[in-house]
C-alpha positions in Angstrom: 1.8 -12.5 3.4 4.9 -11.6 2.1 8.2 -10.1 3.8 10.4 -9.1 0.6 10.9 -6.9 -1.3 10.7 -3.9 0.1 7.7 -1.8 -0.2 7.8 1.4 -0.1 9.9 4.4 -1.5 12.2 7.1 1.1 11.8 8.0 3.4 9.8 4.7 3.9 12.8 3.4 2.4 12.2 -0.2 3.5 15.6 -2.4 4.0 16.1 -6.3 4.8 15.7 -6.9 8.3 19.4 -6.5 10.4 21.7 -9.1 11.4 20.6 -8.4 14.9 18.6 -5.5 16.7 19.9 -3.0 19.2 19.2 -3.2 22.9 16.5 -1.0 24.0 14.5 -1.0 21.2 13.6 2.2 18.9 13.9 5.6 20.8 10.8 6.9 22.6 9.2 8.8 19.8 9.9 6.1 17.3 7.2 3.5 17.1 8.4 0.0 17.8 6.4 -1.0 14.8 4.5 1.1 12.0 0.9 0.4 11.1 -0.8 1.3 7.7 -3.2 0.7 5.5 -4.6 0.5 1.9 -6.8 -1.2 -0.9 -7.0 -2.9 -4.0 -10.5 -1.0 -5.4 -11.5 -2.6 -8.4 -14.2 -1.7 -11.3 -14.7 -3.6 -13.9 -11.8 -5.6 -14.5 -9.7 -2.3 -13.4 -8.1 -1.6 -10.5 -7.2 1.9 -9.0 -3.3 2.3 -9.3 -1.1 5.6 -7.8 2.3 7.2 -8.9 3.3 8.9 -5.7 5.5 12.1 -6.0 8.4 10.5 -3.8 10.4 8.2 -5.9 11.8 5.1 -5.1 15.7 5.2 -3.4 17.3 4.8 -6.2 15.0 7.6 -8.0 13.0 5.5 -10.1 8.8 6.1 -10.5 6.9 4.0 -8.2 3.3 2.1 -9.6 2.0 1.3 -6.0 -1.4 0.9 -4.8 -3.3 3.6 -2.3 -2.3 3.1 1.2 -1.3 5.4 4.3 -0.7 5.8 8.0 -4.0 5.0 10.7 -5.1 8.3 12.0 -5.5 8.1 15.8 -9.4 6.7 16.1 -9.5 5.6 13.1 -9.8 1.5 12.3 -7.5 0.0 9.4 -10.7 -0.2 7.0 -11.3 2.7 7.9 -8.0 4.2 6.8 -7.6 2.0 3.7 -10.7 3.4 2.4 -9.6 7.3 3.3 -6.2 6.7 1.4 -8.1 5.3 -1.1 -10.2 8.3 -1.3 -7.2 10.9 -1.2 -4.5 9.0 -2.9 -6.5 7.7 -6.0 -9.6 10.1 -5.8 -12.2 7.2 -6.0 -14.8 5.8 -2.7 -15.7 2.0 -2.8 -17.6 -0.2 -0.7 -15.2 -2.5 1.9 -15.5 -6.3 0.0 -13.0 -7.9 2.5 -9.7 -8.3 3.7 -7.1 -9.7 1.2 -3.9 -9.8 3.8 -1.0 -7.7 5.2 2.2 -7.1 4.1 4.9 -6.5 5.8 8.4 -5.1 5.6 11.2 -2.8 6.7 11.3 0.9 6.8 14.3 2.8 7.3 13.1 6.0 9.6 16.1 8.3 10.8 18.5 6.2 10.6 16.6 3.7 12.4 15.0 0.1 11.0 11.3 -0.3 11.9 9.1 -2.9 11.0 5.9 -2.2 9.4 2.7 -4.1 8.7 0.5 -3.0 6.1 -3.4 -4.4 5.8 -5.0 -4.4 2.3 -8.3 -4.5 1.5 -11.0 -5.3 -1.5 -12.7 -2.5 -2.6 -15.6 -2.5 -5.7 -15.7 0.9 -7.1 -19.0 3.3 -5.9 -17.8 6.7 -7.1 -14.9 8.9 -8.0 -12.5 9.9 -10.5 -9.0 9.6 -10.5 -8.0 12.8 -11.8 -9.5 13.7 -8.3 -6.3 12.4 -6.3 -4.2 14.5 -3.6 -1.4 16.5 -4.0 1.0 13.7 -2.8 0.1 11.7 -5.7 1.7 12.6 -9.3 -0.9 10.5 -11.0 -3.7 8.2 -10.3 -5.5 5.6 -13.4 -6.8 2.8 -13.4 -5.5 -0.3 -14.6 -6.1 -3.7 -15.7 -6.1 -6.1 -12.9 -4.0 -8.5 -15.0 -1.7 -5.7 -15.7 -1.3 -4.6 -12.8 -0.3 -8.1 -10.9 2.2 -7.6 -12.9 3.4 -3.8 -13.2 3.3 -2.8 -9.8 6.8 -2.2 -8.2 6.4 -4.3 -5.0 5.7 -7.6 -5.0 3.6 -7.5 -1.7 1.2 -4.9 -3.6 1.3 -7.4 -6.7 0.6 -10.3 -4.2 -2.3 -8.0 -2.9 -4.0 -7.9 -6.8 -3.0 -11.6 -7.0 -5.6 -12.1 -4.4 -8.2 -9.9 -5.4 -7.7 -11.5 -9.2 -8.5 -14.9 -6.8 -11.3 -14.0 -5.0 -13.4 -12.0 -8.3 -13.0 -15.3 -10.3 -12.1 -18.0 -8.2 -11.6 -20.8 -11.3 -8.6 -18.8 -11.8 
C-alpha cells in the first residue's frame, strides 16, 4: 500500500491529508471517500502505460497506468479491466490483485480520500493506438522501465509488484 505521493493529476489533484477534518464531513453530493480502479496489463515483458490529456497541477505530462471511476453495478475487476480497455485500448485476462493505493484528491475545494485497487492483467488482445479520447497516448513499456518512469510512486509500487509476482527470484 502506499499513502504518498499523490496520484493523480487536477482535478484529481491529490494533496497530503489536512491537519484536521471539518465537522460534518463532505457535503451531501460529495462522496465521503472515492473508489477507483485500474491494472497493470502485461505482455511479454511490457506493460500497457497511458498519457492522459489532463496534465499534472503543475502542467507537467503524466506516465500513469489505466484506471478510472466504478460504474454503479459494476465490481472493481470489473472496472479495472473496462479502463484498461478504454484508456489503453488493449483486453487482458484478470491474473490477481496486486494492492490498493490510496491518496488525497482535492474535489471543489474539498479533500477526499480515495482508494484505488490495481490488478494483474496478461495481455489477450488489443492495440494501443486503439485508446479513448481522454488519453493523448497509450504504448507499451518495459516493465523495468516503467517501475521506474511512471510519475506516481503508488502506480510504480503497483509494477514493482507485478515485476514480483511474474519472476519471483527477483
Amino acid at each position: 500500500m502506499s499513502s504518498s505521493p499523490p496520484e493523480g493529476p487536477s482535478p484529481d489533484a491529490p494533496e497530503p491529508a489536512p491537519e484536521a477534518s471539518g465537522p460534518g464531513g463532505p457535503p451531501p453530493d460529495l462522496p465521503a471517500q472515492e473508489h477507483s480502479a485500474g491494472g497493470v496489463l502485461v505482455r511479454d515483458g511490457q506493460v500497457a502505460v497511458i498519457v492522459p490529456r489532463r496534465r499534472a497541477p503543475d502542467g507537467r505530462q503524466v506516465l500513469a497506468l489505466p484506471k478510472g471511476h466504478i460504474d454503479p453495478g459494476e465490481t472493481p475487476e470489473q472496472a479495472a479491466a473496462r479502463e484498461v480497455r478504454e484508456e489503453a485500448g488493449v483486453e487482458g485476462e484478470l491474473i490477481a490483485k496486486l494492492g490498493d493505493v490510496r491518496y488525497w484528491r482535492r474535489r471543489r475545494g474539498r479533500q477526499i480520500p480515495k482508494e484505488v485497487a490495481f490488478y494483474l492483467f496478461e495481455f489477450r488482445s488489443g492495440d494501443p493506438a486503439r485508446h479513448d479520447h481522454e488519453v493523448e497516448e497509450a504504448r507499451w513499456m518495459p516493465l523495468a522501465e516503467a517501475e521506474r518512469a511512471l510519475t506516481y510512486e503508488g502506480e510504480r509500487e503497483m509494477v514493482s509488484r507485478a515485476l514480483s509476482r511474474l519472476a519471483p527470484d527477483r
